[in-house]
N, C-alpha and C positions, 0 to 999 in steps of 0.2 A: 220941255222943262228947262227952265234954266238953272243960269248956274248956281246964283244964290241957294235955288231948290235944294238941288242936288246937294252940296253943301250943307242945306238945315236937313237935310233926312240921314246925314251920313255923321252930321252931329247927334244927332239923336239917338238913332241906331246906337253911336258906339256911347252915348251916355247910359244907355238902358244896357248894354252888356256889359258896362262897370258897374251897374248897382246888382245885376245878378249876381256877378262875382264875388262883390264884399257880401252880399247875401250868403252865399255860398259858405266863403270862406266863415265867414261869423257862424253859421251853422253847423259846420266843421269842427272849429274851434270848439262850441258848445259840446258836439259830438261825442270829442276826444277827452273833455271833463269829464261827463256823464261816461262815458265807458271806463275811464281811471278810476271812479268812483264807485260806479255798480259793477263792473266787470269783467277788471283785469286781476282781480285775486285769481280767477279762472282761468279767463282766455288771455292772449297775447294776441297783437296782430300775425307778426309771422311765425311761432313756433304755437307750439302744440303745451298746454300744459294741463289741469285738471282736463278741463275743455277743449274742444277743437281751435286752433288758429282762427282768427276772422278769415283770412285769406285758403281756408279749407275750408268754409262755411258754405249753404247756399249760397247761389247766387239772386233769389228770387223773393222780392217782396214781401207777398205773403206767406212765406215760410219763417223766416225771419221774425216776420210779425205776431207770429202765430206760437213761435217759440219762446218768443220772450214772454207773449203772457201769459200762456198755458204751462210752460217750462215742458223741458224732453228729457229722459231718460234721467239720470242726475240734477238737472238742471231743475232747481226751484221756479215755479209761476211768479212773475214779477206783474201781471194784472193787474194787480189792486194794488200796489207797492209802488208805481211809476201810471202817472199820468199819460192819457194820451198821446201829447207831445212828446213829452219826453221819451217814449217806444217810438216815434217817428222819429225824434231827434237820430236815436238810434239805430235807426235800420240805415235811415243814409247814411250814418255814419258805418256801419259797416260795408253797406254799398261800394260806397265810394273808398274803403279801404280793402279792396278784393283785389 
């Protein structure tokens, strides 16, 4: 391989790991709206308040996802109240905020 190669693949490579990231973060960002909006009257990330902390929450996909729409113990069913998306927006977002 030469060198040009190796050069256009490590270009590449690191182009496509900066669009995952601004992917990322934009999803995040979206994340952290939508949870200000539907779910911090309740939860907090780090403290405990009606709700468990995000960061005392599962850690596990479909539990998450399965809470939010069906709702648990207190916790209202948001299923028909949020979009598909928008429950995945949300599960990453608390994913990635554990």
């Amino acid at each position: 391989m030469s060198m040009i190669q190796s050069y256009r693949k490590i270009l590449f490579i690191s182009l496509m790991l900066s669009i995952i990231s601004t992917a990322s973060a934009s999803e995040q960002q979206e994340g952290q709206k939508l949870f200000k909006k539907k779910c911090s009257i309740c939860h907090a990330v780090d403290k405990k308040k009606l709700g468990p902390a995000v960061n005392a929450m599962s850690n596990k996909e479909d539990i998450l996802r399965q809470t939010i729409i069906k709702g648990r113990k207190s916790m209202p069913a948001y299923g028909e109240k949020l979009t598909d998306a928008e429950i995945n927006t949300l599960v990453k977002y608390l994913l990635a905020n554990q």
